[in-house]
N, C-alpha and C positions, 0 to 999 in steps of 0.2 A: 981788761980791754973789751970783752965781751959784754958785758953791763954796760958799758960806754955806750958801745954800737944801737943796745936794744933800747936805751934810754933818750935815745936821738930821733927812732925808728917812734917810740911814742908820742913824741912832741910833735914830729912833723904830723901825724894821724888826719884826716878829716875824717876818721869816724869817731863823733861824740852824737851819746845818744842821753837826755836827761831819764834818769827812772824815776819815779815817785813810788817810795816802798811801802809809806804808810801815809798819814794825813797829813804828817807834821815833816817826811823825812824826804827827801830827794838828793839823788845820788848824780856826776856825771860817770858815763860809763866809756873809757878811751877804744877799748878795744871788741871785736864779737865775740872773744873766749870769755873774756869776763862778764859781758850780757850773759851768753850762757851759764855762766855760776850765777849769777845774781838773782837769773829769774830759778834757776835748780834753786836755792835758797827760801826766796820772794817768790810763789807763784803766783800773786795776785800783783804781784808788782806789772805797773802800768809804765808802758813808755810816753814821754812829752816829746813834743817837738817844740 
């Protein structure tokens, strides 16, 4: 039931952020906790709008 709720909670989101991690790779990013891994991971990783 709890996955349900969080999985609903994502789709509704209007935060999407595009990353471009390297030349060839771009990511969408749904939520800000996971920006923050992505760039902890990627620190040269660039945001798109």
């Amino acid at each position: 039931m709890k996955a349900i709720a969080k999985r609903s909670e994502i789709k509704g989101s209007t935060y999407l952020v595009k990353l471009r991690i390297d030349n060839r790779t771009v990511i969408t990013v749904r939520t800000k906790e996971s920006l923050k891994n992505w760039k902890a991971k990627y620190p040269e990783a660039v945001e798109i709008n």
